[in-house]
C-alpha positions in Angstrom: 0.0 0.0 0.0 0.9 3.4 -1.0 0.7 6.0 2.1 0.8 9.6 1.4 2.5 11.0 4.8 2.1 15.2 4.9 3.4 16.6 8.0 7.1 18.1 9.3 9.7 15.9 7.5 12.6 17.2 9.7 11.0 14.9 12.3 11.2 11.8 10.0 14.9 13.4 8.8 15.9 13.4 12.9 14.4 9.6 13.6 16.7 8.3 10.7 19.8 9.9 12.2 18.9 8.3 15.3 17.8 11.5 17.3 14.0 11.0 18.1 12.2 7.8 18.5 9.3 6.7 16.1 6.3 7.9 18.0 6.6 11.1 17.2 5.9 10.3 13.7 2.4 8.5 14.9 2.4 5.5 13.6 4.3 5.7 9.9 7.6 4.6 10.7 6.1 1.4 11.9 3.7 1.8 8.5 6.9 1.5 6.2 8.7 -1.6 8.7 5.8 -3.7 7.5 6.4 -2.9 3.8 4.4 -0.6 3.3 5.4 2.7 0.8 5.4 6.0 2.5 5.7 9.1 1.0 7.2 11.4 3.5 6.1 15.2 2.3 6.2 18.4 4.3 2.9 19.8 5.5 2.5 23.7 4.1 0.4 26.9 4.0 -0.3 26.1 0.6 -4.0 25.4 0.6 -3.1 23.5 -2.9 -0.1 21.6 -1.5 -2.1 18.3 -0.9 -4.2 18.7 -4.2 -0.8 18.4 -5.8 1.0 16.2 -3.7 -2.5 13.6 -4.2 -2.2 14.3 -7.8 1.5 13.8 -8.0 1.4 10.8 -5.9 -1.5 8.8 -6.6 -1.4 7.4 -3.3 -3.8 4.6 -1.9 -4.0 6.4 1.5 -3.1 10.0 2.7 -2.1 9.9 6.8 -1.7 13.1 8.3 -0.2 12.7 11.6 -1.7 16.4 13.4 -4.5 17.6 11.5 -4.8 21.3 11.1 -8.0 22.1 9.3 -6.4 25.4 7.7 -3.5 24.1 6.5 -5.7 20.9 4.9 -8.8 22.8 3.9 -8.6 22.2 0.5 -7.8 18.6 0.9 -11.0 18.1 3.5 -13.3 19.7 0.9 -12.6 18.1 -2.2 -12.6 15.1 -0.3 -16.2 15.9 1.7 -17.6 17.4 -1.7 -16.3 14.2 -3.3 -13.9 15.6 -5.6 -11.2 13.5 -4.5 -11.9 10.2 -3.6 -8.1 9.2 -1.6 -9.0 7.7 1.8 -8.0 9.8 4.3 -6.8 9.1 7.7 -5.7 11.4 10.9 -5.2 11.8 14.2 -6.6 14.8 15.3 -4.7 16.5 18.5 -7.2 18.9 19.5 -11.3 19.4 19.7 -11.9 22.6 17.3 -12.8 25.3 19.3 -15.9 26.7 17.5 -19.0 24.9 18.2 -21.5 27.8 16.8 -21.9 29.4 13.9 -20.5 29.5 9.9 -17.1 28.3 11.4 -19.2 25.3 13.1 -20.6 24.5 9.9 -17.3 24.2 7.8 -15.5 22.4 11.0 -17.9 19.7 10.5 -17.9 19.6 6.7 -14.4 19.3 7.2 -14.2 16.5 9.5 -16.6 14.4 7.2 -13.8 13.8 5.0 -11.0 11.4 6.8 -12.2 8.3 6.8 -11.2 7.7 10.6 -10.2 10.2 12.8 -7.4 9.2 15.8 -7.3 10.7 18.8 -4.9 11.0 21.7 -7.0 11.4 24.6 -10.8 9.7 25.1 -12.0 12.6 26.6 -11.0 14.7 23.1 -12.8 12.2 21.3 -16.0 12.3 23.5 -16.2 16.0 23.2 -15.4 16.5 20.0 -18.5 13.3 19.3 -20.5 15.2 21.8 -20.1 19.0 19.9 -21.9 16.9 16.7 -18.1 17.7 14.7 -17.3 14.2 13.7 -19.5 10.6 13.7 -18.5 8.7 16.7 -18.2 5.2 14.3 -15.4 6.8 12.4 -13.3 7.6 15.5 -11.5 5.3 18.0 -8.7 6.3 20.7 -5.4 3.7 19.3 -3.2 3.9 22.9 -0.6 6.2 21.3 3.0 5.2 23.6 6.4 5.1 23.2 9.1 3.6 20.5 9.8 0.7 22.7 12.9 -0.7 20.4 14.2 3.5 20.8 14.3 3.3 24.3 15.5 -0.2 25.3 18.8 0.9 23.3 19.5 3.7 25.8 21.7 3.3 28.7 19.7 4.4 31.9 21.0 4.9 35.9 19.8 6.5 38.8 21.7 9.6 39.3 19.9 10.9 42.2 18.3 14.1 40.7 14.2 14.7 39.0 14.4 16.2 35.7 11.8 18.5 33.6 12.7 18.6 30.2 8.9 20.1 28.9 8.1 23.4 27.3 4.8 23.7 26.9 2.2 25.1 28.9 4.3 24.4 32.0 3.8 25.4 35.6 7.3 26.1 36.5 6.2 28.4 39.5 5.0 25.6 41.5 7.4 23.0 40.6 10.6 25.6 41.8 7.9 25.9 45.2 7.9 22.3 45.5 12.0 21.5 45.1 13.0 25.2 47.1 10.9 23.4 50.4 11.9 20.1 49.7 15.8 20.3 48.8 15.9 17.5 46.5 18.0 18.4 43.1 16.4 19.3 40.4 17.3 20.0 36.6 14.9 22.0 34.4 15.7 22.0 30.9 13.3 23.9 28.8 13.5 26.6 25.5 13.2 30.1 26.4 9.7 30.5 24.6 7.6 28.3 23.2 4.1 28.7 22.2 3.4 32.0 23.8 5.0 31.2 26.9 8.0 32.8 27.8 10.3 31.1 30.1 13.2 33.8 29.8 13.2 34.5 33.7 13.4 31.1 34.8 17.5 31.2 35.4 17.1 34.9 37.1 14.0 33.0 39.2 16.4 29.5 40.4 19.8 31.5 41.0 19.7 31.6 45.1 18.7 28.2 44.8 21.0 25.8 45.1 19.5 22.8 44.1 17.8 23.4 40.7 19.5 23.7 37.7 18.2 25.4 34.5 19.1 25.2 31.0 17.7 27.0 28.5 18.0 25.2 25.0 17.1 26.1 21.6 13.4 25.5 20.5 14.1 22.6 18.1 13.6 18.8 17.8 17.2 18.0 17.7 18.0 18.9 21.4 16.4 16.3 22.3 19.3 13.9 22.9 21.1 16.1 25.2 16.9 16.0 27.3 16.8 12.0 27.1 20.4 11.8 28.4 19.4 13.8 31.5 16.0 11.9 31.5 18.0 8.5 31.8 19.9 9.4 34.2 17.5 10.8 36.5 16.0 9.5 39.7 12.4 10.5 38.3 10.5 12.7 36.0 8.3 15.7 36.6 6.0 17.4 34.2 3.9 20.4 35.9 1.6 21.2 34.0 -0.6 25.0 34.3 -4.3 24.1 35.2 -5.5 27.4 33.1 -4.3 25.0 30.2 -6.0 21.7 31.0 -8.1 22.0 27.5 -6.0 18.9 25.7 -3.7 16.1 26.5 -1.0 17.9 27.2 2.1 15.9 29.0 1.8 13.0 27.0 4.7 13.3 25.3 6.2 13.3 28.6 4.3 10.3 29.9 5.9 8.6 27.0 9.1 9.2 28.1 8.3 7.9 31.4 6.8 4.7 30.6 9.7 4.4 27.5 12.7 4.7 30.0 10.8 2.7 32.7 11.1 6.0 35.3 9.4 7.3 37.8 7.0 10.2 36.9 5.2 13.2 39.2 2.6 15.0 37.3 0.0 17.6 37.5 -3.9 15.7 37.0 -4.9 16.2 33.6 -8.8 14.9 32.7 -7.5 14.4 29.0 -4.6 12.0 30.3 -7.1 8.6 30.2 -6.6 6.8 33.2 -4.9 3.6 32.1 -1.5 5.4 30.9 -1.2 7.1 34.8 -0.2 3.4 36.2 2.2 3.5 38.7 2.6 7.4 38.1 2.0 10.1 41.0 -0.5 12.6 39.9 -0.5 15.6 41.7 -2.8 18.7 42.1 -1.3 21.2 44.9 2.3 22.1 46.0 2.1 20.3 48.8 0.9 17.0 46.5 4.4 18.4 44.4 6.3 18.2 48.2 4.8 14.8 49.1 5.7 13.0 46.1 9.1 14.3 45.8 10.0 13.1 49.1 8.1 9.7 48.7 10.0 9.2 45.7 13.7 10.4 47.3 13.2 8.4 49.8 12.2 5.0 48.8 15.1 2.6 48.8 15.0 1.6 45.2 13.6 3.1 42.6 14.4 0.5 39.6 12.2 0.3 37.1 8.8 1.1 37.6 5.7 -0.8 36.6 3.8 1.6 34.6 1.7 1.1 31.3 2.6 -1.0 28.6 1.4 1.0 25.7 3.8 1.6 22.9 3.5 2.8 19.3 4.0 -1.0 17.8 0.7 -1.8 19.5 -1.2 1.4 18.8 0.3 1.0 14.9 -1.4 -2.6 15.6 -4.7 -0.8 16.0 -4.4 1.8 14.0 -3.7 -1.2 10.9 -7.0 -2.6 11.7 -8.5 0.1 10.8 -6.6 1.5 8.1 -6.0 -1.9 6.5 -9.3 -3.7 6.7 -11.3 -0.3 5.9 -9.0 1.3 3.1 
């Protein structure tokens, strides 16, 4: 089968050289392992860059890995109006946000095109079911998780310290609370900005205290080695997350890491997080939940690796075949 893959290629670029692991690519990595062709193309702007890229192609399948309805619009609507006829399939990240109006209207044109929509997070699928945007047959949630055969080939110790390598939407205010009253060491490793939050005060913020560590990196895939080398060698994980931003499944990326590296992981409660990946994880709320685990976690003898989930993207690429495959 012929799959038509439009997203970021630099990701694809980075997983060949070894940088990032397959699951940031959703699934079409483990596509192409089973002999499958994929055509790796760069999302754009463009509103005719699919049109041509379908045309060019002739694929038997177009996957888009992150659906944005504006930079797809064209492709949605031939394919809703029945001017194209390629199967489409996606995962889409976020509920749209307009539920009323001429914007509703197009939204759920739009989504009448794929032929199944993915999601990341039950609770985005239920809502987005519930708003009347998409038909609940042509959705399913596939247990997105870690690049298992990524993960097992990196060297991993406990080196005593909690780690933050997350950039977006983060609650850094309580986290530096949490690790000032508790002592424990702490490295934060974040970009100076990222999605409208600006982190630029974060080394002025930690100077007088001793025991966190920030570095500020550039904003790009390709820094993430240098994060999963501090990830391995940590004693846990902590992802705060800001509650004003609870809208989406934010985190997950750093749930994957967790339950990829087999570590420890303290995070702020996120209804979008569906329960069965927070196994053996410590979900907090308040800074004194923050304080509580942080000291239950420093102080237990042996850390080892912890039992948490067991998805992974080979057995989310197993669902996701089911449908693809069977349905094309």
């Amino acid at each position: 089968m012929k799959i038509l893959y439009i997203a970021r290629t630099d990701t694809f670029r980075f997983y060949r050289e070894g940088i990032n692991p397959s699951h940031w690519l959703y699934g079409a990595v483990e596509m192409e392992k089973e002999g499958n062709e994929v055509v790796w193309e760069e999302e754009s702007h463009n509103l005719w860059n699919d049109y041509r890229l379908v045309r060019k192609y002739r694929p038997d399948v177009v996957y888009v890995p992150n659906l944005n309805l504006r930079n797809h619009l064209l492709l949605l609507l031939f394919t809703a109006l029945h001017l194209l006829h390629t199967p489409i399939y996606a995962f889409l990240h976020h509920e749209p946000k307009v539920k009323r109006g001429w914007k509703s209207l197009l939204y759920q044109l739009l989504l009448k095109a794929p032929k199944h929509l993915f999601f990341l997070s039950t609770k985005t699928m239920e809502e987005t079911v519930r708003a009347g945007l998409v038909d609940k047959n042509k959705c399913s949630v596939p247990g997105w998780g870690p690049d298992m055969d990524f993960y097992d080939k990196v060297k991993k110790c406990d080196g005593g310290y909690f780690v933050s390598t997350g950039k977006e939407n983060r609650d850094f205010d309580i986290l530096i609370e949490a690790f000032r009253r508790t002592g424990a060491p702490l490295k934060i490793i974040t970009a100076k900005s990222h999605a409208g939050n600006d982190y630029s005060d974060l080394q002025e913020k930690c100077k007088d205290i001793p025991n966190i560590e920030v570095v500020i990196t550039e904003n790009s895939g390709n820094v993430y080695p240098r994060m999963l080398e501090a990830m391995a060698n940590s004693k846990a994980l902590v992802c705060p997350l800001r509650k004003d931003k609870l809208n989406y499944c934010v985190g997950l990326s750093t749930i994957a890491d967790a339950i990829g590296l087999r570590k420890p992981l303290i995070i702020t409660r996120n209804p979008y997080h569906d329960a069965a990946y927070m196994k053996g994880m410590e979900v907090v709320e308040s800074v004194e939940d923050w304080v509580e685990a942080i000291d239950r976690i420093s102080n237990a003898d042996d850390v080892g690796d912890v039992q948490l989930s067991n998805f992974s993207m080979r057995k989310c690429w197993d669902r996701m075949k089911d449908v693809m495959i069977k349905r094309k």
